[in-house]
C-alpha positions in Angstrom: 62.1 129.0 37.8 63.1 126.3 35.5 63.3 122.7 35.5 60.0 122.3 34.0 58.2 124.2 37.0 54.7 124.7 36.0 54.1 128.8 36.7 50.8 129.4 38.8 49.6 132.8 39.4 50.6 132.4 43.5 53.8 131.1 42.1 54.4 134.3 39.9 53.7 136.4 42.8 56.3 134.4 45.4 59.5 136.5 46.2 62.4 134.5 44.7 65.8 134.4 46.9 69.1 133.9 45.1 72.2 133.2 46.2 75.6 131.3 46.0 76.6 128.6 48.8 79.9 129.5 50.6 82.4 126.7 49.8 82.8 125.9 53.3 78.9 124.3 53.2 80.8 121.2 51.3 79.2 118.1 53.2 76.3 120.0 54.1 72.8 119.5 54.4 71.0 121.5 51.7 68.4 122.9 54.4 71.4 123.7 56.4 73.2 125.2 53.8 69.8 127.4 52.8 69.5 128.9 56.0 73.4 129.5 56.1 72.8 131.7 52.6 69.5 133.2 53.5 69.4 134.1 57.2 65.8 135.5 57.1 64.4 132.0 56.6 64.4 130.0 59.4 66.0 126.1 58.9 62.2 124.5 59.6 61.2 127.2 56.9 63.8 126.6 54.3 63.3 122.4 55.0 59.3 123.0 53.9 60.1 125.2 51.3 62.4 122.5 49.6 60.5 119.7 50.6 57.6 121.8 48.3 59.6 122.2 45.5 60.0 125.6 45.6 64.0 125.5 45.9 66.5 125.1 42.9 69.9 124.1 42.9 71.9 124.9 39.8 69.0 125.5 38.0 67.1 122.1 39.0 64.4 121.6 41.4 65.6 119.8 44.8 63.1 118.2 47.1 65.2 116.5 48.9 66.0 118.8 52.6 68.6 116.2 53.5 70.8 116.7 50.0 74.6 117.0 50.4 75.9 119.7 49.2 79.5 120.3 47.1 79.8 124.2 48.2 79.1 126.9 46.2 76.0 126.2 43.9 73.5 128.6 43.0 70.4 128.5 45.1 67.2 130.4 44.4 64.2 129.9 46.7 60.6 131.2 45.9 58.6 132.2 48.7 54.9 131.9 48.4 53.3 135.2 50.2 52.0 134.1 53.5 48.6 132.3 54.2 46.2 134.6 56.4 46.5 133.4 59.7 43.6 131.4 60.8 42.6 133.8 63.4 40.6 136.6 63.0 42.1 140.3 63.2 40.4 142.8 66.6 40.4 145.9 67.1 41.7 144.9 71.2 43.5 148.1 73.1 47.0 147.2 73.8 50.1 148.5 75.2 53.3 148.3 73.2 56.3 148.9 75.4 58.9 148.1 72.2 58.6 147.7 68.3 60.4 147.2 65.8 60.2 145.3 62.3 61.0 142.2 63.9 59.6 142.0 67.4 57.6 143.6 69.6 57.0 143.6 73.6 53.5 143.7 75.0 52.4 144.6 78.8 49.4 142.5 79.0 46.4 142.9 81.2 45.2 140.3 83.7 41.8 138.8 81.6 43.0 138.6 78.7 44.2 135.0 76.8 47.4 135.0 74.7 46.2 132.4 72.1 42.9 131.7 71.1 42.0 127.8 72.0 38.8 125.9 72.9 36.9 128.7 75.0 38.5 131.4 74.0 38.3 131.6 69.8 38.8 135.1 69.7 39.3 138.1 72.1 42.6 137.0 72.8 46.6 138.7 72.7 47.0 137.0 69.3 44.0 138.4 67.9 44.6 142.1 69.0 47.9 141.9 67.3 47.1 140.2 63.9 45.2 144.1 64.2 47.7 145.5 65.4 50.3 144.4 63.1 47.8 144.4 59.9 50.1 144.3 56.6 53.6 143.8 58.9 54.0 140.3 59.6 56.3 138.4 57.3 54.5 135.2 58.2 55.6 132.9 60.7 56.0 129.2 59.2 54.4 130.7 55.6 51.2 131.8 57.9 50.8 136.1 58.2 50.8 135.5 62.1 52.6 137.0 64.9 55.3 134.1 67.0 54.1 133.5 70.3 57.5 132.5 72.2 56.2 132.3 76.0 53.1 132.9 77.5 51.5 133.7 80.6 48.4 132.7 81.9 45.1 134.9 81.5 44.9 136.3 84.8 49.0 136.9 84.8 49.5 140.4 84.0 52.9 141.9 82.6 55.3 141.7 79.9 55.8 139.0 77.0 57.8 139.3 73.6 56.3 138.1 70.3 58.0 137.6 66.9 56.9 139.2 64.1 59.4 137.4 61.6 60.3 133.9 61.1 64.2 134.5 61.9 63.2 136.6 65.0 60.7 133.7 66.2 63.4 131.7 65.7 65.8 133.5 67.3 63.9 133.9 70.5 63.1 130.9 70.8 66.3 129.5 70.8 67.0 131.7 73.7 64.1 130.6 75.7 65.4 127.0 75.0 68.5 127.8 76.4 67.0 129.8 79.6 69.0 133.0 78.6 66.0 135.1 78.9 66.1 137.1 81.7 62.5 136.8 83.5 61.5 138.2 86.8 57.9 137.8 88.5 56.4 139.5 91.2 54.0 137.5 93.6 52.4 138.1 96.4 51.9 135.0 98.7 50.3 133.9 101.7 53.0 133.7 105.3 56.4 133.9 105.7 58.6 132.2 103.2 61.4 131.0 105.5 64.0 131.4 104.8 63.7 134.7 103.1 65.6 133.5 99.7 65.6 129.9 97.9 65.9 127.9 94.9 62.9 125.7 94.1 63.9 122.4 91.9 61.3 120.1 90.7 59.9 118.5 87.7 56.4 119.5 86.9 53.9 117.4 84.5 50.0 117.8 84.5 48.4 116.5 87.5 46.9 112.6 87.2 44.4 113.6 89.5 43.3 116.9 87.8 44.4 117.6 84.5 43.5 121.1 84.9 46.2 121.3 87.3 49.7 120.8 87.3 51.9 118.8 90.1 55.0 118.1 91.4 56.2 114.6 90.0 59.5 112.3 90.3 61.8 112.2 87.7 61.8 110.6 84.7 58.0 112.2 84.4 57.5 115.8 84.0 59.9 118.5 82.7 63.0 119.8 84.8 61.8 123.6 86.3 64.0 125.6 88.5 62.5 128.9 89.9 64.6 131.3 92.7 62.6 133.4 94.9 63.7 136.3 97.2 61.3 138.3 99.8 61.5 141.5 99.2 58.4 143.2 101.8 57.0 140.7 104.9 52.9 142.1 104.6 50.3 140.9 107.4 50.0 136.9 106.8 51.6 137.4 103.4 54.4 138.4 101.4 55.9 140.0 98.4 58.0 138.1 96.8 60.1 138.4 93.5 60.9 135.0 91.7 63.2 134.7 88.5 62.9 131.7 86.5 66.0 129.5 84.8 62.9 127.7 83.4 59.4 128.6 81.9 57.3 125.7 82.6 53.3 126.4 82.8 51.9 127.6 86.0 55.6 127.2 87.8 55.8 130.1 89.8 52.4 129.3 91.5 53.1 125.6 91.5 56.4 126.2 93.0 55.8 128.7 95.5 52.6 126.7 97.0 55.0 123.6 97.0 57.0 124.8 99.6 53.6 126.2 101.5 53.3 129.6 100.1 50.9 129.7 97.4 49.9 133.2 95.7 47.1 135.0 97.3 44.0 134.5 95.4 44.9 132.1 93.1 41.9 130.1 92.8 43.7 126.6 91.2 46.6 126.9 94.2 45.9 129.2 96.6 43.3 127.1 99.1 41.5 129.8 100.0 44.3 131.7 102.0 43.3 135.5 102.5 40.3 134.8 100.8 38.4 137.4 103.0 40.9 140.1 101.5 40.4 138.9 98.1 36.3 139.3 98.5 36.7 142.8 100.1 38.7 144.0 97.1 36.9 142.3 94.8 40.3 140.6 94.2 40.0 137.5 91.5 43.2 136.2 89.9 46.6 134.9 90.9 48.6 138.2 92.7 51.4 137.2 89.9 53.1 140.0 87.3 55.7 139.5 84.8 57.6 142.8 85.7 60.8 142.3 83.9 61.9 140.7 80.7 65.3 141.0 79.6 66.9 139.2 75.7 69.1 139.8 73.2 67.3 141.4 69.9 67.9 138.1 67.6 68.7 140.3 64.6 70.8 143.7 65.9 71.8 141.4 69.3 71.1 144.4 71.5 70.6 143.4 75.1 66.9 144.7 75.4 65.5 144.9 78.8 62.0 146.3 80.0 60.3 146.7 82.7 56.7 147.0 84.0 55.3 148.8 87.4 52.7 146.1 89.4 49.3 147.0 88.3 46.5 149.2 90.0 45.1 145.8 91.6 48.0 144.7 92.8 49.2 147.8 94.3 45.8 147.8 96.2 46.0 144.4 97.6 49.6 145.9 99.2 48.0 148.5 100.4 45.3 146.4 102.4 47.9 143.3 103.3 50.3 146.2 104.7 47.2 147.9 106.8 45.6 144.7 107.6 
């Protein structure tokens, strides 16, 4: 690059972008013009990248993200090869339902932790995959480490898609912002939801009392959630229920469901106890809660994708005794 760029050895080994800024990008921003030109990069990306010096504009260095551009310059962008991620790479069984060189979608086992936090530094989803995907991530944010767009709890089985670029991660998330992911859950909870169908609307923040825990609050606190529910098979003292979320707040489908008096059997935050005998006889331990469907539009080919995963072995088994009880 010139400009008086002094060349380091990571610097000779970055992959340089070029390219020519359409004349309609006249009054832009130059991180919004960047990502306009190079699509793979997401905006956040680009607006580190420039802000690092690693962007020129006619042949001289801009630092400046918020720079308004005249249309049609000549960009060039030098990507630094991505930082190992922080996490360390296991050899974790998983199974991959969908991949591709963008994305891929994961059924997940109850037990296991998406992202490794205080507790749980390693043996977790994010670990297996950084594995998994040795050599094929891109780098999200400049790091070599898959995008974790949603999550589910540990003991939540089911599906979940990860990122394996920064434009996909980006991509997804957008749609999860916008609640355009299609997301059903099935639960099994304790009685009779009546009536058989609903919409639950609340706003949900961590509990004052608990912080472990999180509660329903009144607006302006907490964070708008919106979760529909339909029964789909009355059991003895319980139900099976499927709930699709317009929202994906943490813990909402057991926080809703025990808010209006149904909360999942064996979950041992919400559940009180209910069927608890069951739950010991089976050796039961976790929420009765399974992502079973998940349902986007691939952010790079926009194909709808839509997948869909059976109730586990434990959960099947808990039917089984709730429909014999």
């Amino acid at each position: 690059m010139n400009g008086g760029v002094i060349h380091t050895a990571q610097e000779e080994a970055a992959d340089v972008r070029s390219a020519a800024l359409a004349p309609e990008a006249a009054g832009w921003r130059l991180d919004r013009a960047l990502a306009a030109a190079i699509p793979t990069l997401s905006r956040e990306r680009l607006k580190a990248l420039v802000s690092a010096g690693a962007v020129e504009v006619d042949g001289r260095m801009e630092r400046d993200p918020a720079r308004k551009m005249k249309g049609g310059e000549a960009v060039s962008v030098a990507i630094p090869p991505a930082r190992p991620a922080e996490a360390v790479s296991q050899d974790i069984p998983l199974e991959i339902r969908f991949e591709d060189d963008h994305l891929l979608v994961v059924d997940k086992p109850a037990g296991l932790v998406v992202h490794p936090a205080a507790g749980n530094l390693d043996g977790t989803l994010v670990n297996a995959l950084l594995h998994h995907c040795a050599g094929r991530l891109s780098g999200i944010g400049g790091v070599a480490r898959p995008g974790i767009v949603h999550r589910i709890d540990k003991d939540t089985s089911g599906l979940l898609v990860v990122a394996k670029t920064d434009r996909a991660h980006t991509g997804l998330a957008a749609q999860f912002a916008k609640h355009s992911i299609g997301r059903r859950y099935l639960a099994v909870v304790s009685g009779l939801p009546v009536p058989p169908a609903g919409r639950i609307e609340t706003n949900l923040a961590r509990s004052e009392q608990n912080r472990q825990k999180i509660a329903v609050v009144h607006p302006p606190r907490g964070k708008h959630a919106i979760t529909h529910y339909k029964l789909l098979e009355p059991l003895v003292k319980a139900s099976l229920v499927e709930c699709r979320l317009e929202t994906g707040r943490t813990h909402q489908v057991r926080v809703h469901m025990a808010h209006i008096g149904h909360p999942l059997v064996g979950d041992p935050v919400y559940g009180q106890g209910r069927l608890a005998e069951v739950c010991k006889r089976l050796g039961f331990h976790r929420q009765a809660l399974h992502a079973a469907q998940l349902k986007f539009e691939h952010p790079i080919s926009k194909d709808i994708l839509s997948f869909e995963s059976p109730a586990p072995a434990d959960i099947q088994q808990l039917l089984t005794a709730l429909r014999e009880a």
